[in-house]
C-alpha positions in Angstrom: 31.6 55.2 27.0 34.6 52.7 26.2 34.0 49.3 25.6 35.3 46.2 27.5 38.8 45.2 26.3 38.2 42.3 23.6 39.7 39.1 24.7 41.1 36.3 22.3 37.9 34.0 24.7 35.3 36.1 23.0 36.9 36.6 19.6 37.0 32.8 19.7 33.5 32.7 20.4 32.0 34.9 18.0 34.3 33.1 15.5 32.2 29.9 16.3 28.7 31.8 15.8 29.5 32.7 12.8 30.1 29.1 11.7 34.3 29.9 11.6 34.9 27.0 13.5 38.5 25.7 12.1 40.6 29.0 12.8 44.1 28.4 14.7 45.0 30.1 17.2 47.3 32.5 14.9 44.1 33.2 12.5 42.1 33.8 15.5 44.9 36.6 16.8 44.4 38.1 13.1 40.5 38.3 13.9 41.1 39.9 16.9 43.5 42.3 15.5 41.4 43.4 12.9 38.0 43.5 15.1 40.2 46.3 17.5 40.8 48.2 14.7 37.5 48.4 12.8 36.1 49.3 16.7 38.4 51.9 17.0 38.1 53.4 13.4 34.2 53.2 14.4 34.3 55.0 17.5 36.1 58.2 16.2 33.3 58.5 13.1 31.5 61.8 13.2 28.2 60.3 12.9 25.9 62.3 15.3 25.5 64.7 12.4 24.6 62.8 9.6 21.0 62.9 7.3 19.9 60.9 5.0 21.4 63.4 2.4 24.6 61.8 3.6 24.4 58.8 1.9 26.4 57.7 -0.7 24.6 57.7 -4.1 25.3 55.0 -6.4 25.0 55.8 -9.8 25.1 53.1 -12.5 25.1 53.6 -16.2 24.8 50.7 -18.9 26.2 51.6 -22.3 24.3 50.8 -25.4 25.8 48.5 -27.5 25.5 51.2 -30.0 27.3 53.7 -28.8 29.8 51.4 -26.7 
């Protein structure tokens, strides 16, 4: 299902709920801009298929001083 085309109106508004209150009208553009594109990038993600196995691991070592 496609989504409504996102207006400047709404980007403006979900600017203000999140407290981003001073944005011109350029900055605002830029947000609106970048909120297409991280839809669009999200809607052609293949994630019907993933498991929890899917996950990214994190993996974080500390190094002794020791043997730094």
């Amino acid at each position: 299902m496609a989504e409504d085309p996102l207006t400047l109106d709404q980007v403006r508004t979900m600017a203000e709920e999140i407290g981003m209150t001073r944005l011109s009208d350029e900055h605002l553009q830029q947000l609106l801009r970048a909120t297409k594109a991280a839809r669009a990038r999200r809607a052609v993600l293949p994630f019907a298929d993933l498991t929890p196995a899917d996950e990214p691991a994190h993996v974080l070592v500390l190094a002794r001083e020791d043997r730094a």
